[in-house]
C-alpha positions in Angstrom: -4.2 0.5 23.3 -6.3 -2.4 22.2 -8.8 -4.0 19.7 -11.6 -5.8 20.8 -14.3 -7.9 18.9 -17.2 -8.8 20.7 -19.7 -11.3 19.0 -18.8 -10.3 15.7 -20.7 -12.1 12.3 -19.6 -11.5 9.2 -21.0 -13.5 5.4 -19.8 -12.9 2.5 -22.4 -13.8 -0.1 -23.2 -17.4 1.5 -20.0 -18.1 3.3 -20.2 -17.3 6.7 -16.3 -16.1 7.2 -16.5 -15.3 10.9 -19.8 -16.4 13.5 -19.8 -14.7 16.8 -16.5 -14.1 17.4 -14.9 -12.7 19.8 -11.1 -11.7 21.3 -8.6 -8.9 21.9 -5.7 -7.3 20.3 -2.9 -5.0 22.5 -0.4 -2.8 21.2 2.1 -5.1 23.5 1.1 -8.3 20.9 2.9 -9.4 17.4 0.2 -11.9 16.4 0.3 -13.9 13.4 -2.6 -14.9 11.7 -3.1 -17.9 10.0 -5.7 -20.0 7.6 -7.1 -21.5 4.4 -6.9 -19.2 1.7 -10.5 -17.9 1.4 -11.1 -18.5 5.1 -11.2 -14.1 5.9 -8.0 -13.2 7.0 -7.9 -10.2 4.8 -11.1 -9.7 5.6 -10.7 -9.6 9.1 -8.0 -7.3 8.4 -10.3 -5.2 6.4 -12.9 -4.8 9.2 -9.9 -3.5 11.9 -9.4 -1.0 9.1 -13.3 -0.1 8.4 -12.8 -1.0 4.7 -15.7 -4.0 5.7 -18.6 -3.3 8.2 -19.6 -6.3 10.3 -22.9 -8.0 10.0 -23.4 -7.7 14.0 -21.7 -7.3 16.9 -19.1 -4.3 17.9 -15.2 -3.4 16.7 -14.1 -1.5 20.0 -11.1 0.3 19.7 -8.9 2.2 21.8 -9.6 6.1 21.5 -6.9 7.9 19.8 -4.9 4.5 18.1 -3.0 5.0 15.0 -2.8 2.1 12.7 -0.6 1.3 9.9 -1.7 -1.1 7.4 -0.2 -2.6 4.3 -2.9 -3.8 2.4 -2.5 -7.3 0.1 -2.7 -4.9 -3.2 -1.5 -1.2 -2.4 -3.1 1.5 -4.2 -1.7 5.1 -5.0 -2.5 8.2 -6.6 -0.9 7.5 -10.3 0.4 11.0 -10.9 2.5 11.2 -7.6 6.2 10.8 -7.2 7.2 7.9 -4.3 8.8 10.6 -2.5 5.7 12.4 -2.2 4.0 9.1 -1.1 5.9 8.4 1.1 6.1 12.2 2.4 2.2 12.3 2.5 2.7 10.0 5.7 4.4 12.9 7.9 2.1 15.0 10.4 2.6 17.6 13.2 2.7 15.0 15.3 5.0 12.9 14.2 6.7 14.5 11.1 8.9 12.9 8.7 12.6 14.4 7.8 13.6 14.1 4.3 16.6 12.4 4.8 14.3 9.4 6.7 12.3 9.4 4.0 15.3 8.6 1.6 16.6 6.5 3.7 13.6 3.9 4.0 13.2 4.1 -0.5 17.0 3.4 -0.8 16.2 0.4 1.6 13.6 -0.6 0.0 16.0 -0.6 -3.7 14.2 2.8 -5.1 16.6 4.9 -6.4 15.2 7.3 -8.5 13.0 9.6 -5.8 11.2 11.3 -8.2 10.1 8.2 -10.1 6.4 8.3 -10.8 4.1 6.0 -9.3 2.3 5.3 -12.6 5.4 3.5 -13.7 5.6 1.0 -10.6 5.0 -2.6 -11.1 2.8 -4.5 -8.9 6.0 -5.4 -6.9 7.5 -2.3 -6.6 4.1 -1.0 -5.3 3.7 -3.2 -2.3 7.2 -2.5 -1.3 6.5 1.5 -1.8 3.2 0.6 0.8 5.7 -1.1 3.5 8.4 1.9 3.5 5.3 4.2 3.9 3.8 2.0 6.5 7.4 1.4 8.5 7.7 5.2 8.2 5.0 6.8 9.8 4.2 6.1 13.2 1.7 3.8 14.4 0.7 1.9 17.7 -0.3 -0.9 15.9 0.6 -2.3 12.4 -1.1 -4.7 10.1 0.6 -6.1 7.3 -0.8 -8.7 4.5 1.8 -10.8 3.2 4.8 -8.3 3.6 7.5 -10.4 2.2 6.0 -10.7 -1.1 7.9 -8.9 -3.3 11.0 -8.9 -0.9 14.5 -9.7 -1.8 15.9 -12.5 0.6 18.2 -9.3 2.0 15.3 -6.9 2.2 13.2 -10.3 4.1 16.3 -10.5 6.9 16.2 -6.9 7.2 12.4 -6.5 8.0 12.6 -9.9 10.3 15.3 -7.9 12.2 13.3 -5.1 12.4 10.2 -6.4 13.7 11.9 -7.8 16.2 12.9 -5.0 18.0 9.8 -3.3 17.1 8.0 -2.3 20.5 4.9 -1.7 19.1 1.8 -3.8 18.3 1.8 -6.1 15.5 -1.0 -8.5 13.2 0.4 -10.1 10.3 -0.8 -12.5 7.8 2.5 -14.1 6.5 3.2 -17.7 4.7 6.6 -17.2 5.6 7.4 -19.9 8.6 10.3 -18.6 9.1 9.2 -14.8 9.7 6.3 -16.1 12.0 8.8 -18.7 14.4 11.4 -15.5 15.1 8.9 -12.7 15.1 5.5 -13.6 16.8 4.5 -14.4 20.3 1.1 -14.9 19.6 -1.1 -17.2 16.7 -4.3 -16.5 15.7 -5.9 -18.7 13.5 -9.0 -19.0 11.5 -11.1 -21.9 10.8 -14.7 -22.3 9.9 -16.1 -18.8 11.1 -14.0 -19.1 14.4 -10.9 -17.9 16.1 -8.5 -19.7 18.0 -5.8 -17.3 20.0 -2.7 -19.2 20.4 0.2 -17.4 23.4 2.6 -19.4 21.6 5.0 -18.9 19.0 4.4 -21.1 15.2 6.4 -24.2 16.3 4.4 -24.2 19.7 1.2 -23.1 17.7 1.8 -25.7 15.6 1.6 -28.3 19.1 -0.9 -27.0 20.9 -3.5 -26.8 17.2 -3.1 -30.5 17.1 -3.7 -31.1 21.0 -7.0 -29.1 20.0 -8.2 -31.0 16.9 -7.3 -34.3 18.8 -9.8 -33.1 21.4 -12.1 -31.6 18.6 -12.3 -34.9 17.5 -12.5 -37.1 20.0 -15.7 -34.4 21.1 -17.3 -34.8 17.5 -17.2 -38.2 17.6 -18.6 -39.0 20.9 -21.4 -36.2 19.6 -22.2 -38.7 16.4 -22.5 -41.8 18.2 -25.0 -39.8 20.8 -26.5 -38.6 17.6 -26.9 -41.9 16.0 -28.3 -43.5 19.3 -31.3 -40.7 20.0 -31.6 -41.0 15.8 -32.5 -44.9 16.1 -34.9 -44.4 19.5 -36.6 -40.9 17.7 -36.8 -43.9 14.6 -38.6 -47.0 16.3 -42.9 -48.3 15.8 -45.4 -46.3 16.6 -45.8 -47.8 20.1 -43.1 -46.7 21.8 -43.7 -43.3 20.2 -46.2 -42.9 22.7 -44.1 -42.8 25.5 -41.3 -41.1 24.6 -40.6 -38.3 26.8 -40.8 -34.2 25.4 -37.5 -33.6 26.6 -35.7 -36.2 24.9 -36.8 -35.1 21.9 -36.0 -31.8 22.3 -33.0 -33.1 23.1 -32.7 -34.7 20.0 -34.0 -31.8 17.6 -30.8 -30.2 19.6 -28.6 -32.5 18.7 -29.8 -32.6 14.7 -29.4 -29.0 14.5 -24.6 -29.3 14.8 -23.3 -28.9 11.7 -20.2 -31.1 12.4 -17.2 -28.9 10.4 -14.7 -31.7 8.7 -11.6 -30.5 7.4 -11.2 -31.7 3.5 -7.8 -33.0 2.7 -6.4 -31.5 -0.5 -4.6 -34.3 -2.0 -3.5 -34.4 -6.1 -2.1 -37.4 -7.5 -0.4 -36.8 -11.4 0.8 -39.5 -14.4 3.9 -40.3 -14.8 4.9 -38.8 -17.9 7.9 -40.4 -20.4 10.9 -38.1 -20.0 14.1 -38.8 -21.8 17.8 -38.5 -21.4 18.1 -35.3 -22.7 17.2 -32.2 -20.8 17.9 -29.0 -20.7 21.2 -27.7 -21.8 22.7 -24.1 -21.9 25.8 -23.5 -23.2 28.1 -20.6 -23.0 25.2 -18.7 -22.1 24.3 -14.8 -21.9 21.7 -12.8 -21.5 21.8 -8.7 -21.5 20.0 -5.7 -21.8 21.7 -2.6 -23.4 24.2 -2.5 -21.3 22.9 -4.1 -18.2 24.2 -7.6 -18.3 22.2 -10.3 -16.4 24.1 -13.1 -16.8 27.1 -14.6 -18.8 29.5 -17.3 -20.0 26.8 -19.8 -17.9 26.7 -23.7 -18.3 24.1 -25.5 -16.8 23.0 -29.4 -17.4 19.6 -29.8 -16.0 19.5 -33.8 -14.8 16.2 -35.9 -13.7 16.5 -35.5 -10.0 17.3 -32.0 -9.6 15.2 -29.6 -7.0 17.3 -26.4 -7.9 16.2 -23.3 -5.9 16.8 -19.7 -8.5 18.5 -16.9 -5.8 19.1 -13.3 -6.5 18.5 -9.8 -5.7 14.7 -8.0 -7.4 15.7 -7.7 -10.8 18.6 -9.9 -10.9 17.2 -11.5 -13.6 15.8 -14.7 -12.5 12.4 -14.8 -14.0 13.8 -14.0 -17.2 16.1 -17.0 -16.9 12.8 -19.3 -16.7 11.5 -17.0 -19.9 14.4 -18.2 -21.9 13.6 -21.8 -21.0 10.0 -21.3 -22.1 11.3 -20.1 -25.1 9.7 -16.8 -24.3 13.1 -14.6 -25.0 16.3 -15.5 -26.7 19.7 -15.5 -24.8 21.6 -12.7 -25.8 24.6 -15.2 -26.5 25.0 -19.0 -26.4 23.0 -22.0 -27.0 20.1 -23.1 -25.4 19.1 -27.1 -25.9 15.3 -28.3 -24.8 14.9 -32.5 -24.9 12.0 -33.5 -27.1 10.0 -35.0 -24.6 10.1 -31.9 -22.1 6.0 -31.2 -20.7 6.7 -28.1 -18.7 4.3 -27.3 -16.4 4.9 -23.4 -16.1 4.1 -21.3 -12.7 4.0 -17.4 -13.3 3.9 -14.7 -11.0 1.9 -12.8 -13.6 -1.9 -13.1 -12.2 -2.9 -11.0 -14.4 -3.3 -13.2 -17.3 -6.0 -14.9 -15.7 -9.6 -13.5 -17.1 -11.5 -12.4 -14.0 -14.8 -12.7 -15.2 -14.3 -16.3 -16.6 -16.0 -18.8 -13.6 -13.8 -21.2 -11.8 -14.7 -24.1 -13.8 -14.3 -22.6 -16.9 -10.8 -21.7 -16.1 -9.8 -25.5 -15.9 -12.4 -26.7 -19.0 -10.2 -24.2 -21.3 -7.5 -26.5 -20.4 -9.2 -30.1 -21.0 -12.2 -31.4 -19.2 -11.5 -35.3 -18.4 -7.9 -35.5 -16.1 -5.8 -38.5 -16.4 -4.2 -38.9 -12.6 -3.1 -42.2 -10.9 -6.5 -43.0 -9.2 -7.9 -42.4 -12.7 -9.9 -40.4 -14.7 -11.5 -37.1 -13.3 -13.9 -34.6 -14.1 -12.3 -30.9 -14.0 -15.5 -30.5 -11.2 -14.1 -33.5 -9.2 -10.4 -32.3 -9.6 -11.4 -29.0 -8.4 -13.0 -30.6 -5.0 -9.8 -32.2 -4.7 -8.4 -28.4 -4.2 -10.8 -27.4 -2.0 -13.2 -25.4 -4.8 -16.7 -26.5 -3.7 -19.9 -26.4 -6.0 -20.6 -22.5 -4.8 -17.0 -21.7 -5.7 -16.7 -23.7 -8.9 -19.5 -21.7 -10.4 -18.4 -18.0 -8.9 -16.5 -16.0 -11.1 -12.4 -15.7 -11.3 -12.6 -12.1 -9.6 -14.7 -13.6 -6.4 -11.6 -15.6 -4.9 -9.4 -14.4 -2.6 -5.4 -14.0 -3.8 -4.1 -17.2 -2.5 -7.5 -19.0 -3.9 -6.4 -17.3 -7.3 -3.1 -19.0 -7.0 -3.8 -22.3 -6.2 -6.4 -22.4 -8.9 -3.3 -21.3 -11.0 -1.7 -24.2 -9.4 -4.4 -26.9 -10.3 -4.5 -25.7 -13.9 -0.5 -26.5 -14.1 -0.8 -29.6 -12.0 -3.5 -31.4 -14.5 -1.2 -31.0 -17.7 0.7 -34.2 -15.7 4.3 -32.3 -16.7 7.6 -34.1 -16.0 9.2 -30.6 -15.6 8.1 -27.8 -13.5 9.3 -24.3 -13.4 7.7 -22.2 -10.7 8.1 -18.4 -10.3 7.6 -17.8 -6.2 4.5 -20.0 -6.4 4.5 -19.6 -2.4 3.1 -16.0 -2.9 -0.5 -15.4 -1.3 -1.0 -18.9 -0.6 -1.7 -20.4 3.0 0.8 -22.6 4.7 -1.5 -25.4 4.3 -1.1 -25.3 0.4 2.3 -24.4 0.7 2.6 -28.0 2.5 0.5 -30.2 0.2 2.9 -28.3 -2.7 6.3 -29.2 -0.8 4.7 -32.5 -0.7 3.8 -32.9 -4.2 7.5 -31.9 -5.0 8.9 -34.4 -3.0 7.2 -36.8 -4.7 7.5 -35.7 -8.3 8.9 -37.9 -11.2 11.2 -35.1 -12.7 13.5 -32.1 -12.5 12.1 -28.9 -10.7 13.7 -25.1 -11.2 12.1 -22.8 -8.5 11.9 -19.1 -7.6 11.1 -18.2 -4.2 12.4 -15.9 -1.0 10.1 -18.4 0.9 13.4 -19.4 2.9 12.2 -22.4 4.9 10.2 -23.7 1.3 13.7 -23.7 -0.1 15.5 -25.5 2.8 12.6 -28.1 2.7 12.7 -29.1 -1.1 15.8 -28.0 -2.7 19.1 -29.9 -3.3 20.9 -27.1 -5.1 21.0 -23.7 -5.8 21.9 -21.3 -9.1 22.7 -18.0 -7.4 23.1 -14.6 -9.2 26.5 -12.7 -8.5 28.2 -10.3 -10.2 26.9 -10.9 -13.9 27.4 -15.0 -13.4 25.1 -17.1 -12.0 27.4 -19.9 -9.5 25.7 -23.6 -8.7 26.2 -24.3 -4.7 25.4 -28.0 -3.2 24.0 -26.7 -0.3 20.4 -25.6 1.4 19.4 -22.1 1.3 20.2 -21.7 4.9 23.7 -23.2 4.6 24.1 -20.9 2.0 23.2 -17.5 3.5 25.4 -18.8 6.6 28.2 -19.3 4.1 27.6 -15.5 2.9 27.4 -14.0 6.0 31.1 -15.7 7.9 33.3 -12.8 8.5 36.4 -11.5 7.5 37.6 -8.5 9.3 35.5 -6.2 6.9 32.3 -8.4 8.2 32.2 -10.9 5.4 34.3 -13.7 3.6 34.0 -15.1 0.3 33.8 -18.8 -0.8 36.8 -20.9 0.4 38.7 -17.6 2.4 39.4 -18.8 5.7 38.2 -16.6 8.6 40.2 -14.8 10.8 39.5 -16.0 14.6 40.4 -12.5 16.6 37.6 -10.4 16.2 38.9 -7.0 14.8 39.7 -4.0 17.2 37.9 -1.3 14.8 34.6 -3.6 15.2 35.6 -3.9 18.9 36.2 0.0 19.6 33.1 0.7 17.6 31.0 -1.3 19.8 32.5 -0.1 22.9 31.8 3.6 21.6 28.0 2.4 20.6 27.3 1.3 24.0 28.0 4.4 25.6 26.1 6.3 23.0 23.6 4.2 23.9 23.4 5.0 27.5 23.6 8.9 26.6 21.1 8.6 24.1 18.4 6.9 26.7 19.8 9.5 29.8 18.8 12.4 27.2 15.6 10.9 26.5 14.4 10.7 30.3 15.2 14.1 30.7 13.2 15.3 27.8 10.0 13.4 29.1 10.6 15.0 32.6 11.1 18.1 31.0 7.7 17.4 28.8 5.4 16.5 32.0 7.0 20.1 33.3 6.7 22.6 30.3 2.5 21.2 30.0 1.5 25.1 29.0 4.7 26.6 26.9 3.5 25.1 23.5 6.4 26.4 21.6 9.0 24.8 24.3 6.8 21.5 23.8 7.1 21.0 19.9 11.0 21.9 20.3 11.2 18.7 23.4 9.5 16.2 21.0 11.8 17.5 17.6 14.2 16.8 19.7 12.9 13.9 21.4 12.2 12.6 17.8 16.2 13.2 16.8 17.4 11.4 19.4 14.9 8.0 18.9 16.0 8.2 15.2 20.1 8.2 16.6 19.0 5.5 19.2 17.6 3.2 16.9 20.4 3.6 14.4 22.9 3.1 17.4 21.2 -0.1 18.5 20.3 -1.2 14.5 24.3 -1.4 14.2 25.0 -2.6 18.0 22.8 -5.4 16.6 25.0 -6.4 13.3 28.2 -6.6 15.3 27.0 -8.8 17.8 26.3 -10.6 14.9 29.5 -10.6 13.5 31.0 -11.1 16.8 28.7 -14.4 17.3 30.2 -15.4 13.9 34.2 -14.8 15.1 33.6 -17.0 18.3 31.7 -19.7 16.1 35.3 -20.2 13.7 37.6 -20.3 16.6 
């Protein structure tokens, strides 16, 4: 099964997203795609998908290919239950069983079956799109940004997943993580072209800068050529005479490259006065009803702290940051804000940007003239700085692209010069290079930061604490993120062991028999299921024997899968025993 583009152009309004491109997609590959916000990839996605028609060229695909896509912003009928949704997905072919259906919303934390879709936050809705999209078969599945919206349990789960998915895969993901353990492949795009990488994202990341050194050495030898037939094209009138035709239709050639020059974002903010005092909470609780977020919590914010918010969906961490804008009260407690506090305050919420207000606008409402440490700016000037040229300065909100929506958010924040900042998954929809310039900025900055994010190698990069939700308390660790989760996951002989519980170092016999007995399963599962496709290419005219081979064919991938999903976590576990010896 394959994709192919051959030559393919596409614009949209003036910018030229891809120009005569061409390459191939099997349903062997897990490709990730990577670029600048704004440079196409969900575009590119969208013409796979026939949502977007090319300007010229040809989308070949392979007769008979199913693709599942989980588009950046899922859309569903409003009246329907996410059962039904995710129901709607089964055929003849390859029909869904109501307990699999179940199965995938409990995994995905919906509860309530019959909930209607109508009442699903934006969240909730692209994690509805990936059950339905895992569900139902597919020899190829494209997913934009799937671990938004994810739990850091739901993120390891789906990593693990499409592992041992054996099936085609094309991705765009800001997780680095996600992209290093899953992909073989890189694709990235960059000024209307595609660059296929056989390499995972830490190879990817070697063999892009082999190929902008060579870019660059090429572009450079191309400007002093230029420069040279520029200066003979240039001199008297004389030697005009004899200058040859060729040369200067050499030279005409030459004048006609556009040479494409990467723009480094770069943003550097005042130092604003921040005093002694803080933030302070004491003895505090938040609750709603009866559903208790968080109580008897003390926290001290001090100046140098990079502390990373962790917790299931609806744990309660946003809200947390809504109490420290003063945007809800704690339900008990006291909550102490230092006079000279400037937060600069990163939301989730997209929605609260006007859509049909232009770029430029956006950041006038804010002020016009920015004070940063190379002085003044203009808001036009500061927006070059982020990559917003003239054209998109002056298009409205609604033209960008998600992650160009978010770091247009990001500017607006960044402009205020705050000497706090409190940022709700600000890694969402934006491209790894932004991500990077954003870790770097944070590094840098002259006061405290509180972050939100299941962006797992953002937190391991910045953060030098974490406030973790558990069990109605939220618990300060002095770790990274990863040292954390490997903390969570030691084992004790029910597969886990809490803070400060020693490990036992003989790896339990239940686990051990359990594994023994999955192995063999195993091998009768996958004995069974050669004998059903020899039995298929036999029974080619006995329709009713057919459907009941692949039912039963179908029952006995599900058990497989299942078998080899939990052969996989004790190994795990196993690895774990042998590491504490």
């Amino acid at each position: 099964m394959v994709i192919t583009f051959e030559n393919v152009k596409f614009k949209y309004i003036e910018k030229q997203l891809l120009n005569n491109v061409s390459f191939s997609i099997t349903d062997q590959d897990k490709i990730g795609l990577v670029g600048v916000n704004g440079t196409g990839k969900t575009t590119l996605l969208k013409l796979i998908m026939e949502e977007e028609v090319p300007n010229s060229g040809r989308i070949i695909k392979s007769g008979g290919m199913q693709i599942g896509y989980l588009p950046q912003n899922p859309e569903f009928p409003l009246s329907a239950t996410i059962f039904d949704i995710v129901m709607s997905h089964s055929t003849k072919e390859h029909p869904i069983l109501e307990y699999e259906a179940k199965t995938i919303l409990s995994r995905f934390g919906f509860t309530d079956y019959h909930q209607e879709v109508n009442l699903l936050s934006g969240g909730q809705k692209k994690r509805l799109a990936l059950a339905c999209v895992l569900i139902g078969y597919s020899d190829l599945l494209i997913l934009d940004e799937p671990t938004n919206h994810l739990d850091n349990d739901m993120i390891l789960w789906l990593e693990k997943y499409l592992i041992k998915y054996k099936k085609g895969l094309l991705m765009v993901t800001h997780d680095r993580y996600f992209l290093q353990r899953v992909c073989n492949k890189m694709m990235e795009l960059e000024f209307g072209n595609v660059y296929l990488y056989e390499a995972n994202y830490e190879a990817f990341l070697a063999l892009k800068a082999e190929r902008l050194e060579q870019s660059f050495k090429h572009m450079q030898k191309l400007k002093s050529i230029l420069k040279k037939e520029t200066e003979w094209i240039h001199r008297g009138v004389e030697a005009r005479r004899t200058k040859s035709k060729s040369r200067i239709e050499r030279f005409e050639k030459l004048s006609k490259i556009s040479f494409e020059e990467r723009k480094e974002m770069s943003f550097s903010s005042k130092t604003t006065y921040l005093g002694k005092k803080l933030i302070e909470i004491k003895n505090g609780s938040k609750a709603y009803g009866d559903k208790i977020l968080f109580k008897d919590f003390n926290f001290t914010l001090n100046r140098n702290d990079i502390i990373g918010v962790v917790g299931d969906n609806g744990a309660g961490k946003t809200t947390l940051f809504r109490i420290l804008m003063k945007e809800e009260p704690l339900t008990g407690g006291e909550l102490i804000l230092g006079e000279t506090l400037r937060i600069g305050y990163f939301s989730q919420n997209l929605d609260l940007m006007n859509p049909e207000v232009r770029v430029i606008d956006y950041i006038k409402e804010e002020q016009s003239i920015i004070e940063t440490l190379d002085g003044n700016l203009s808001a036009s000037e500061l927006l070059e700085q982020f990559l917003f040229d003239s054209t998109l300065q002056y298009s409205k909100v609604k033209m960008l692209s998600g992650g160009e929506k978010r770091r247009l958010q990001l500017v607006r924040i960044l402009m205020k010069n705050p000497n706090l900042l409190i940022l709700d998954e600000p890694t969402n929809d934006l491209d790894i290079y932004t991500i990077e310039i954003l870790e770097d900025y944070i590094e840098n900055f002259k006061g405290p930061v509180l972050v939100v994010s299941h962006d797992r190698y953002f937190l391991d990069k910045i953060v030098n604490q974490l406030l973790v939700y558990q069990n109605e308390q939220i618990i300060p660790y002095i770790c990274s993120f990863s040292e954390y989760l490997e903390q969570r996951e030691k084992p004790t002989s029910q597969g886990s062991y809490s803070k400060g519980e020693k490990p036992k170092n003989k790896f339990p016999a239940s686990l051990r028999n359990e594994y023994e007995k999955l192995n063999e399963e195993i091998k009768q599962y996958e004995t069974q299921l050669k004998e059903i496709s020899l039995s298929l290419e036999q029974t080619i005219t006995d329709y009713k024997k057919l459907m009941e081979l692949e039912q039963e064919k179908k029952t006995i991938e599900i058990k497989l899968d299942q078998a080899i999903t939990r052969l996989f976590e004790i190994e795990e576990i196993k690895e774990q025993y042998q590491q504490h010896k």
